[in-house]
TORKOL-4160 file (C-alpha; in steps of 0.2 Angstrom, whole numbers, padded with zeros to 4 digits, m for minus):
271
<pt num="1" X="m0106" Y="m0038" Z="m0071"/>
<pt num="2" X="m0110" Y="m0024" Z="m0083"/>
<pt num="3" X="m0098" Y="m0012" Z="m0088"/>
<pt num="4" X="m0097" Y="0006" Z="m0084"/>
<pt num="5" X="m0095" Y="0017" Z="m0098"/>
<pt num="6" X="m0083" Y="0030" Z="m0097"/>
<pt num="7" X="m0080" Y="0046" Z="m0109"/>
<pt num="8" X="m0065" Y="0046" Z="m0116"/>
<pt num="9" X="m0054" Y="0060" Z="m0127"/>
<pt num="10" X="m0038" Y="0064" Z="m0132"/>
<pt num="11" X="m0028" Y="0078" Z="m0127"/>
<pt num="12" X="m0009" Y="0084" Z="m0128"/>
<pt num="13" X="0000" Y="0089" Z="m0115"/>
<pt num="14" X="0016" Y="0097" Z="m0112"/>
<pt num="15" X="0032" Y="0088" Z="m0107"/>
<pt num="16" X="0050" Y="0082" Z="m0110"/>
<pt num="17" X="0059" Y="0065" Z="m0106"/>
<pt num="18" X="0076" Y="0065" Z="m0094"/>
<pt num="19" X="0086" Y="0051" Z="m0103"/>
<pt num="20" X="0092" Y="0040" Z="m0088"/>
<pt num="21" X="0103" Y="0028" Z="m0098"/>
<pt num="22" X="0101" Y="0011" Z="m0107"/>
<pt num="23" X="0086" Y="0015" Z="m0116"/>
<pt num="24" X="0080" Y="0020" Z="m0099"/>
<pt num="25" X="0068" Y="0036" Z="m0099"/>
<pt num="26" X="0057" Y="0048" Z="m0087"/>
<pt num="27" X="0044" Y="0057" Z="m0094"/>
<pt num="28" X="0039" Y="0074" Z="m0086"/>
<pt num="29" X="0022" Y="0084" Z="m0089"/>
<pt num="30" X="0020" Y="0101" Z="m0088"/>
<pt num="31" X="0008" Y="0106" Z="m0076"/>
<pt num="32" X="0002" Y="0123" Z="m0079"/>
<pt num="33" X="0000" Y="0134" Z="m0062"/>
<pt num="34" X="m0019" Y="0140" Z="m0057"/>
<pt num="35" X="m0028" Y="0141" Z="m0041"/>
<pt num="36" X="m0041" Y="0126" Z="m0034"/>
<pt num="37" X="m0048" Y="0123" Z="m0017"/>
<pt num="38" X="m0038" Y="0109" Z="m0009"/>
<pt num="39" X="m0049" Y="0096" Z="0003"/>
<pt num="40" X="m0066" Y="0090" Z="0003"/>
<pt num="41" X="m0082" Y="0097" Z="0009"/>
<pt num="42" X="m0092" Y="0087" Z="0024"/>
<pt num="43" X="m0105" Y="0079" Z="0010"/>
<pt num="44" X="m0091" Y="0070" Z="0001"/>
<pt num="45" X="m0094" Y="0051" Z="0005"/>
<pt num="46" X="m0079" Y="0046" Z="0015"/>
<pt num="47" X="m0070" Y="0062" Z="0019"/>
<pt num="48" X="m0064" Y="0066" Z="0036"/>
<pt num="49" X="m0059" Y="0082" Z="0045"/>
<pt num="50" X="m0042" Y="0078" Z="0043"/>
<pt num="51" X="m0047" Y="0085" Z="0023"/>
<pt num="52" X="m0052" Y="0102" Z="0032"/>
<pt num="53" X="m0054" Y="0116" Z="0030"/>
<pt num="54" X="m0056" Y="0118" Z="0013"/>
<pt num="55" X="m0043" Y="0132" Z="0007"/>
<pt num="56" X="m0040" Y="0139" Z="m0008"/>
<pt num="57" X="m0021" Y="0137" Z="m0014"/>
<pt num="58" X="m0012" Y="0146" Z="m0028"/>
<pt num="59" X="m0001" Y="0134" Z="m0036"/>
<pt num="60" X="0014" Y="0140" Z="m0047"/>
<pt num="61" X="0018" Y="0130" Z="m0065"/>
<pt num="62" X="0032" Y="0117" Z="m0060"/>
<pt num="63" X="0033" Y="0097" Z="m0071"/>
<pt num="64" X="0029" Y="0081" Z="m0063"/>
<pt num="65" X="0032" Y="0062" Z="m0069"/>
<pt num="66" X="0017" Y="0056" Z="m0081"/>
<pt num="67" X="0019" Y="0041" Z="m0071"/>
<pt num="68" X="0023" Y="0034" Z="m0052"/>
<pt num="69" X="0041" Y="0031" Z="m0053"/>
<pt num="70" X="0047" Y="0012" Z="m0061"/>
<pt num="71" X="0057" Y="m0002" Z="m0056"/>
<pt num="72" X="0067" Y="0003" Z="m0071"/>
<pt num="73" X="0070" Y="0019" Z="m0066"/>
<pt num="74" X="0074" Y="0018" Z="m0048"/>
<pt num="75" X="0089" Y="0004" Z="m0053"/>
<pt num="76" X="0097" Y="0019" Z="m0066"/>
<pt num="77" X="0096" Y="0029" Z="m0053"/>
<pt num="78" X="0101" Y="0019" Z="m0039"/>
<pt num="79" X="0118" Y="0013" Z="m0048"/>
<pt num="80" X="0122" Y="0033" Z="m0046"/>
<pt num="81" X="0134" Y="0040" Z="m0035"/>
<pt num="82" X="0128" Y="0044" Z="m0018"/>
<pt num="83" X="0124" Y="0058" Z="m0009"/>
<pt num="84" X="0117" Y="0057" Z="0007"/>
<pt num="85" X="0113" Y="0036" Z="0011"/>
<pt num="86" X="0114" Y="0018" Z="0001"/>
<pt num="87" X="0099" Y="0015" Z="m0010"/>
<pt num="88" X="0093" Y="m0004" Z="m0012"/>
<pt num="89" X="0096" Y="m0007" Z="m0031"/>
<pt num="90" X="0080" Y="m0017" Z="m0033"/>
<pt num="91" X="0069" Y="m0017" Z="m0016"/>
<pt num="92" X="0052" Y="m0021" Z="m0023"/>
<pt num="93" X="0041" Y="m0035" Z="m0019"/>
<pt num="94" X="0030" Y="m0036" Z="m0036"/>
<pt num="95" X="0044" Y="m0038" Z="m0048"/>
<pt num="96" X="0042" Y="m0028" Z="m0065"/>
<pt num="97" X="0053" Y="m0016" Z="m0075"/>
<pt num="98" X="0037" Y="m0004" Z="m0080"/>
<pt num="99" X="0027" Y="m0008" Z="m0061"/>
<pt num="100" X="0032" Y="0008" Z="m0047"/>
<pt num="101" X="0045" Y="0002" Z="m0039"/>
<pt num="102" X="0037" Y="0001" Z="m0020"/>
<pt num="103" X="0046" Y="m0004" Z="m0002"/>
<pt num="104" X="0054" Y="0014" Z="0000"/>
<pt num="105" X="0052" Y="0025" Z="0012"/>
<pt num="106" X="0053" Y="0043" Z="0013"/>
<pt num="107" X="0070" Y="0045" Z="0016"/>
<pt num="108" X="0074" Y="0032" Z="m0001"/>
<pt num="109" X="0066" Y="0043" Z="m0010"/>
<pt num="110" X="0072" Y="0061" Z="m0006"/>
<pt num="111" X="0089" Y="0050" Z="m0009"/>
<pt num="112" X="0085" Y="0046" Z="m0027"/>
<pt num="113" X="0079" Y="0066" Z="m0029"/>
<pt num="114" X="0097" Y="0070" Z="m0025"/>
<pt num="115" X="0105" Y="0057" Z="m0036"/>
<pt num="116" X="0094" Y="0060" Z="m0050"/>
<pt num="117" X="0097" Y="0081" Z="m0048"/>
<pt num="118" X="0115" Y="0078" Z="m0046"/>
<pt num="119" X="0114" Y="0069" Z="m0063"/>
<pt num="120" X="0102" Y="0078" Z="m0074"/>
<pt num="121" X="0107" Y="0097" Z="m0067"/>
<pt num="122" X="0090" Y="0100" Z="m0063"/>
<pt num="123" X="0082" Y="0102" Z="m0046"/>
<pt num="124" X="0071" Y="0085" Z="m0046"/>
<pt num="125" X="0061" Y="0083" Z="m0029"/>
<pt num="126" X="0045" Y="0076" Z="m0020"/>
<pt num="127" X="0029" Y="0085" Z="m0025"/>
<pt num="128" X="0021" Y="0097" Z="m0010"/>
<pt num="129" X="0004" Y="0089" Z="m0003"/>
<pt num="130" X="m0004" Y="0105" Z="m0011"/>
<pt num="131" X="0004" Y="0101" Z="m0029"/>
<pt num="132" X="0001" Y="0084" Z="m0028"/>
<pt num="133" X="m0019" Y="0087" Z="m0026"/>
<pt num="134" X="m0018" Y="0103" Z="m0038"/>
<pt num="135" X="m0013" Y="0088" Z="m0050"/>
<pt num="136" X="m0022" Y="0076" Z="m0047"/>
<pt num="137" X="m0039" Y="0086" Z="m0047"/>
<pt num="138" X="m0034" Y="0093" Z="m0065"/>
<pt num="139" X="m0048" Y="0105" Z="m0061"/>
<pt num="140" X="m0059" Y="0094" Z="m0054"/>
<pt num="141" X="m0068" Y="0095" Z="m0039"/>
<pt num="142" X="m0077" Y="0077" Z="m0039"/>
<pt num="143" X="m0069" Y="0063" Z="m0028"/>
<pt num="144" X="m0060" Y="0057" Z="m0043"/>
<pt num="145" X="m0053" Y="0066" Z="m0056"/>
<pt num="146" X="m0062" Y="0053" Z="m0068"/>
<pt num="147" X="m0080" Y="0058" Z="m0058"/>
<pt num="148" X="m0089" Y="0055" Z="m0044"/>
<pt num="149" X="m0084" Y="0034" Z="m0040"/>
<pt num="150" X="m0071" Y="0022" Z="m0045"/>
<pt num="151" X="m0071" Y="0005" Z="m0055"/>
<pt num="152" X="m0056" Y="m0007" Z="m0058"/>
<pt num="153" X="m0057" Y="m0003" Z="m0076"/>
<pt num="154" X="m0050" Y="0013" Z="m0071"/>
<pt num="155" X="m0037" Y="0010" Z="m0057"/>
<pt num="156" X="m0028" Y="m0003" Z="m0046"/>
<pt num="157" X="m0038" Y="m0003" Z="m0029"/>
<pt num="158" X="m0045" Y="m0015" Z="m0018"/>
<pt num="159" X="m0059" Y="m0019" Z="m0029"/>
<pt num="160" X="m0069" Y="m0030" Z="m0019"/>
<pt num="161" X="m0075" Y="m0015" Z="m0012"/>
<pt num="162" X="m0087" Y="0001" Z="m0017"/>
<pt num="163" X="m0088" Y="0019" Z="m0018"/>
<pt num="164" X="m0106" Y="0027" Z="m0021"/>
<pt num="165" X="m0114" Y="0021" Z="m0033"/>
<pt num="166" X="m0098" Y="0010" Z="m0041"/>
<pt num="167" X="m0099" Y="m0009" Z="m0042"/>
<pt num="168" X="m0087" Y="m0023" Z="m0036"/>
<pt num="169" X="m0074" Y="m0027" Z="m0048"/>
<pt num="170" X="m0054" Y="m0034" Z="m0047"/>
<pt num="171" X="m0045" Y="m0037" Z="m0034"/>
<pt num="172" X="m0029" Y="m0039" Z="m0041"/>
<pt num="173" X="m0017" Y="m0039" Z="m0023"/>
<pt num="174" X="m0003" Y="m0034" Z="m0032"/>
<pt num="175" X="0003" Y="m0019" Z="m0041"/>
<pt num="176" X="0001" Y="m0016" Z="m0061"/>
<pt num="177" X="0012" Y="m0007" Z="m0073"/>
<pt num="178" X="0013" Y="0011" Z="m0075"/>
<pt num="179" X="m0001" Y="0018" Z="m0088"/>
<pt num="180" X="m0009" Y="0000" Z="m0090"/>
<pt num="181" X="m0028" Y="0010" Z="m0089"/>
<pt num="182" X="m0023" Y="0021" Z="m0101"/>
<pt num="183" X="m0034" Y="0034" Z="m0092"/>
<pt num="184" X="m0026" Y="0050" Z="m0090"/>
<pt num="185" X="m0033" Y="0065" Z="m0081"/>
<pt num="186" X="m0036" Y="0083" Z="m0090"/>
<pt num="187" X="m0015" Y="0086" Z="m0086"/>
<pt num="188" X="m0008" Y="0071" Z="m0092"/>
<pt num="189" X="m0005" Y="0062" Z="m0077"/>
<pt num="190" X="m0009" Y="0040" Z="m0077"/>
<pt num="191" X="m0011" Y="0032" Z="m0060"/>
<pt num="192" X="m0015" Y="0046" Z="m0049"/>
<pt num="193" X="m0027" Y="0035" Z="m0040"/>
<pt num="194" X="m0023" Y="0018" Z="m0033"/>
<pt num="195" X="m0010" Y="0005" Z="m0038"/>
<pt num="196" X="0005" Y="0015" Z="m0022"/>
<pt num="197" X="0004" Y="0027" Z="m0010"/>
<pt num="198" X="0014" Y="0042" Z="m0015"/>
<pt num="199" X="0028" Y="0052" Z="m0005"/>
<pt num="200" X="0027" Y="0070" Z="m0003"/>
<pt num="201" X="0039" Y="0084" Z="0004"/>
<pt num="202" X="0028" Y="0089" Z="0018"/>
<pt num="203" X="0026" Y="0083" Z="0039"/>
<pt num="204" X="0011" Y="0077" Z="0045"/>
<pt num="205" X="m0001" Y="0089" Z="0051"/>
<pt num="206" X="m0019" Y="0083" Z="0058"/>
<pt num="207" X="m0029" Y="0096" Z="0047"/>
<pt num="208" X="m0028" Y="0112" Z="0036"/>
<pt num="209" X="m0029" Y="0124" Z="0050"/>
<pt num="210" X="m0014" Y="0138" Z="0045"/>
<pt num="211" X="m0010" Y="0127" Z="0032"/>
<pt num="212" X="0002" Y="0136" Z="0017"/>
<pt num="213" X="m0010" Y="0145" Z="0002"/>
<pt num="214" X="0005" Y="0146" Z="m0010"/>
<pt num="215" X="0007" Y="0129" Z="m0015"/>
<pt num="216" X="0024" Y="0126" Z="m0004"/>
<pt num="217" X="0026" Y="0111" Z="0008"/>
<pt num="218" X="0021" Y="0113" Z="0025"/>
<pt num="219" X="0037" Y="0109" Z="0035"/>
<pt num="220" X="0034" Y="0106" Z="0055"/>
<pt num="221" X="0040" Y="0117" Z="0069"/>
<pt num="222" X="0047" Y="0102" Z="0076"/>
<pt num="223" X="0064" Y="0095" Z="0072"/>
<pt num="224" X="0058" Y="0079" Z="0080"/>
<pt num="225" X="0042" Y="0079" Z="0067"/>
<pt num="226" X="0047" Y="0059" Z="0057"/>
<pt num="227" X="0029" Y="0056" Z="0050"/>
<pt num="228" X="0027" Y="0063" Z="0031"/>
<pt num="229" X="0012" Y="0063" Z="0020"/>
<pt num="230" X="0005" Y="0049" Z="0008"/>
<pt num="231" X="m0005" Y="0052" Z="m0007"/>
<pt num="232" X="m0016" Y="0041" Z="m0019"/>
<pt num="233" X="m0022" Y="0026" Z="m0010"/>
<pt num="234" X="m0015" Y="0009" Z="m0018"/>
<pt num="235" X="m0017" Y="m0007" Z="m0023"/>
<pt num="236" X="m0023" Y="m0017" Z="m0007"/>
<pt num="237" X="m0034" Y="m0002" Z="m0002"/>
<pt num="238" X="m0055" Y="0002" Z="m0001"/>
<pt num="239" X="m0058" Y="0013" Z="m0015"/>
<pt num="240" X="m0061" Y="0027" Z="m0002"/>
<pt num="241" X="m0045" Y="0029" Z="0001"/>
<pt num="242" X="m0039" Y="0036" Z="m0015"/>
<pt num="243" X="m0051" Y="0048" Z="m0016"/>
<pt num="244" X="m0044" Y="0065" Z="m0024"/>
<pt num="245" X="m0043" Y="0073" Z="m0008"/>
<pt num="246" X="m0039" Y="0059" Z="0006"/>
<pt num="247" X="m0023" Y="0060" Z="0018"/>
<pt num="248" X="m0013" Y="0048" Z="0025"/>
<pt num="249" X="0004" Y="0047" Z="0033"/>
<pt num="250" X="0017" Y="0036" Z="0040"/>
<pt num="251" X="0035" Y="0036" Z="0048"/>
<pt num="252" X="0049" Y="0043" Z="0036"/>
<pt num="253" X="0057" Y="0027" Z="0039"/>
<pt num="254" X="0045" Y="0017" Z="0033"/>
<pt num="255" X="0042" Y="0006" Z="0016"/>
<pt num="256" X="0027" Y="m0004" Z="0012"/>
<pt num="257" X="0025" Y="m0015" Z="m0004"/>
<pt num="258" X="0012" Y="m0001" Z="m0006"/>
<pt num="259" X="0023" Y="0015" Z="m0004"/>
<pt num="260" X="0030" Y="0021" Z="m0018"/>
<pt num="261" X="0032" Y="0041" Z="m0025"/>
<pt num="262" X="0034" Y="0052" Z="m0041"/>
<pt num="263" X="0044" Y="0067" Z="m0043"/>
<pt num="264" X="0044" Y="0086" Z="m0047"/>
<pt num="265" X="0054" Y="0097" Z="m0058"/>
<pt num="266" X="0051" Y="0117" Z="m0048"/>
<pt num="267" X="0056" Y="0127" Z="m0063"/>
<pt num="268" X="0044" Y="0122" Z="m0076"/>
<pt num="269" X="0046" Y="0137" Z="m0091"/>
<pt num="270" X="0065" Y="0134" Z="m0090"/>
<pt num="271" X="0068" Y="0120" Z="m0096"/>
């Protein structure tokens, strides 16, 4: 199979590193605030109205983990005192200390936002659906922040599929560790496609109509609204899936062995 050849270069990026205890760390990149238009247009292959309309949304400078959150770091936060619920210390299926953990739902991990902000005195939370794309894209507006398709050199997807003009690669069935691709986007960010779906604040909505322009989450109407929003794609997935701009969404109360999530620091510039 021949290889694709990728361009590669190095680039700092802003961030800082919450000590979690035992050697145990959580590396936060500043992501710096701008305006991009979030979905996809009707030519992109694989897109769905679901991704429209394409709006433009200002987005305000906030921190965001370099990575999906680990094994390593959900069991420090876990053995914290409780806020609202119990946390299972080690729920995952694909056992690693540096894979994402995985098996949560939605309501775990707002959970572990509260424990870990009770702890660090900061206000840690899930990103909004419109940060999460603001970094993923990185300022791109190609399916992929790395370009127009997707290899397994790249990511951790259902490789025995193809996007565009990509080729079949791995198909690796179960998660890998955090950063293993060493591809990062223009902001600093490892994983952002494939390898677990990630949790974000906002309800489920069926499209963009009315959707929010500054960046927040988009919180229902309906006190009775339990489905939440997914991001990414993962690691049993068609490489469609974790396009830049695809949605998905699932019951609050859910977790999958490919549901997992990162978090957001707000207040970015004072830190």
């Amino acid at each position: 199979m021949p290889k694709t050849i990728i361009n590669r270069h190095k680039k700092t990026a802003r961030y800082f590193i919450e000590n979690l205890g035992n050697g145990i760390e959580l590396e936060m990149v500043l992501i710096p605030g701008g305006t991009f238009i979030m979905g996809s247009p009707e030519n992109e292959k694989g897109s769905h109205s679901r991704e429209r309309p394409q709006h433009e949304v200002t987005i305000k400078p906030f921190s965001m983990g370099k990575y999906p959150i680990t094994q390593a770091q959900w069991q420090a936060v876990a053995q914290l005192p409780q806020v609202n619920q119990e946390l299972k210390p080690d729920p995952s299926r694909f056992k690693g200390a540096n894979r994402p953990v995985e098996s949560v739902s939605w309501h775990d991990v707002v959970e572990f936002c509260a424990r870990l902000s009770n702890y660090t005195k900061r206000p840690y939370r899930l990103p909004s659906e419109a940060e999460w794309e603001y970094a993923c894209r990185a300022g791109t507006t190609t399916p992929f922040h790395f370009g127009e398709t997707i290899t397994t050199d790249l990511a951790n997807y259902g490789g025995n599929k193809t996007y565009g003009k990509g080729t079949k690669g791995v198909y690796r069935k179960e998660t890998t560790e955090v950063g293993s691709f060493q591809v990062a986007n223009e902001f600093g960010l490892y994983d952002m496609h494939g390898n677990v779906w990630e949790w974000c604040e906002d309800d489920w909505h069926n499209n963009y109509e009315n959707a929010p322009t500054d960046g927040s989450a988009w919180i229902s109407d309906e006190s009775n609204n339990n489905e939440k929003v997914l991001r990414g794609g993962s690691w049993l997935d068609y490489p469609g899936l974790c396009r830049s701009a695809r949605r998905n969404y699932l019951d609050a109360g859910f977790g999958g062995s490919d549901l997992g999530f990162r978090v957001v620091y707000g207040a970015a510039w004072t830190l």
